[in-house]
C-alpha positions in Angstrom: 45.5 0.0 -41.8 41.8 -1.0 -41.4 42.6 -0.9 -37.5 43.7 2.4 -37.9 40.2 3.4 -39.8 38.2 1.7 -37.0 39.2 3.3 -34.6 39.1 7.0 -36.4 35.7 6.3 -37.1 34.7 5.0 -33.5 36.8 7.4 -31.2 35.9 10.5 -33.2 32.1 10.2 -34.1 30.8 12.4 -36.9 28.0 14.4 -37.6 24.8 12.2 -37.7 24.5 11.1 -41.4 22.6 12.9 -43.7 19.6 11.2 -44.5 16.0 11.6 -47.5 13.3 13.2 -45.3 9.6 12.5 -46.6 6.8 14.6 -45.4 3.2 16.0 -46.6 1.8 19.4 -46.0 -2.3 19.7 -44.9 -4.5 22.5 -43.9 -4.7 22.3 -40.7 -8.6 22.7 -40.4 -9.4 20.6 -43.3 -6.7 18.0 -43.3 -6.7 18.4 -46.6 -3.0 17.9 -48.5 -2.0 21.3 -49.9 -0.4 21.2 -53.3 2.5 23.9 -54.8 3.5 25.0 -51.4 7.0 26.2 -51.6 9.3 23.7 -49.2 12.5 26.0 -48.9 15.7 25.0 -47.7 19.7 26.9 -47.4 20.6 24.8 -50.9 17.1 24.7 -53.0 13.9 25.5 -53.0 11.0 22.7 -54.1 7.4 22.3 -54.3 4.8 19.7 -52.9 3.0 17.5 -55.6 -0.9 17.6 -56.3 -0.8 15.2 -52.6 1.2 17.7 -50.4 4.1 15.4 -50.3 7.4 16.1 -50.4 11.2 15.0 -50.6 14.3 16.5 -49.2 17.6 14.2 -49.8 20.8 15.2 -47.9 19.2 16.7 -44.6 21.2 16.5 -41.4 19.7 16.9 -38.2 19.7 20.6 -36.7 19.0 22.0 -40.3 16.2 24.3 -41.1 13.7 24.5 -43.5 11.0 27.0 -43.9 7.1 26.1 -45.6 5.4 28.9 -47.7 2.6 29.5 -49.5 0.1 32.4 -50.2 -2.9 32.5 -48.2 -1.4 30.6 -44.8 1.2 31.0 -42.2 4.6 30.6 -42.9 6.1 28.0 -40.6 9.9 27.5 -40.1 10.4 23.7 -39.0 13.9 22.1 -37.2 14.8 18.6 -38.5 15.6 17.0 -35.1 17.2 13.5 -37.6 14.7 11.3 -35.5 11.7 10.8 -37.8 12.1 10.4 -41.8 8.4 11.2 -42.2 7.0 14.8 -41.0 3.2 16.0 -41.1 3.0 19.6 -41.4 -0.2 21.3 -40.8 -0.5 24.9 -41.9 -3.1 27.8 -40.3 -5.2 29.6 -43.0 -4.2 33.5 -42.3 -6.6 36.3 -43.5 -5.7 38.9 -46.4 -7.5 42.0 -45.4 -7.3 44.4 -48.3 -7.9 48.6 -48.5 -11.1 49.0 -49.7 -11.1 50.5 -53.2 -13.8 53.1 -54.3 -14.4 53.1 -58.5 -16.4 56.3 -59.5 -17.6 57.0 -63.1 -18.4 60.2 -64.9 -20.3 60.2 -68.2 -20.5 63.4 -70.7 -24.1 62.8 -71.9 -23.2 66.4 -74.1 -20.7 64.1 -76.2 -22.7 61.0 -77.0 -25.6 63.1 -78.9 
């Protein structure tokens, strides 16, 4: 019976093993670790601690995950199941915002 096990396993090789991927998240001008940026996978979503690391148990390689936060580019990373440690570096974008004119009008008749 254990013959018959070996050779399942060895003539009919499965998908690579899933595996705990570590990584950390840094501005990519300042190198700085970013903290609560949104690490977002098919099953979950988590955040980075105050150090920009992060942990991601049961990852297989070929799956996606996407990195998000306000105020920088969203990148969309690969897991290619080589490397259990990632460094992700995200671009500052620009928020350019419609300019917003405030106007007052005083009744001076209504204050006497």
């Amino acid at each position: 019976m254990k013959l018959f096990f070996v050779l399942l396993f060895t003539l009919f090789p499965t998908r690579v093993v899933a595996q705990k991927v570590n990584g950390t998240v840094l501005d990519a001008f300042t190198r700085i670790p970013i903290s609560n940026v949104q690490i977002i996978t098919i099953n979950n979503t988590s955040l980075t601690d105050n150090f920009g690391n992060f942990e991601l148990n049961h990852f297989n390689a070929g799956d996606k995950f996407a990195v998000r936060i306000m105020g920088y580019e969203t990148t969309e990373i690969v897991f290619n199941g080589k490397i259990d440690t990632i460094l992700i570096y995200l671009k500052q974008t620009a928020i350019v915002l419609n300019e917003v004119m405030i106007k007052t009008v005083r009744n001076y008749n209504r204050i006497r």
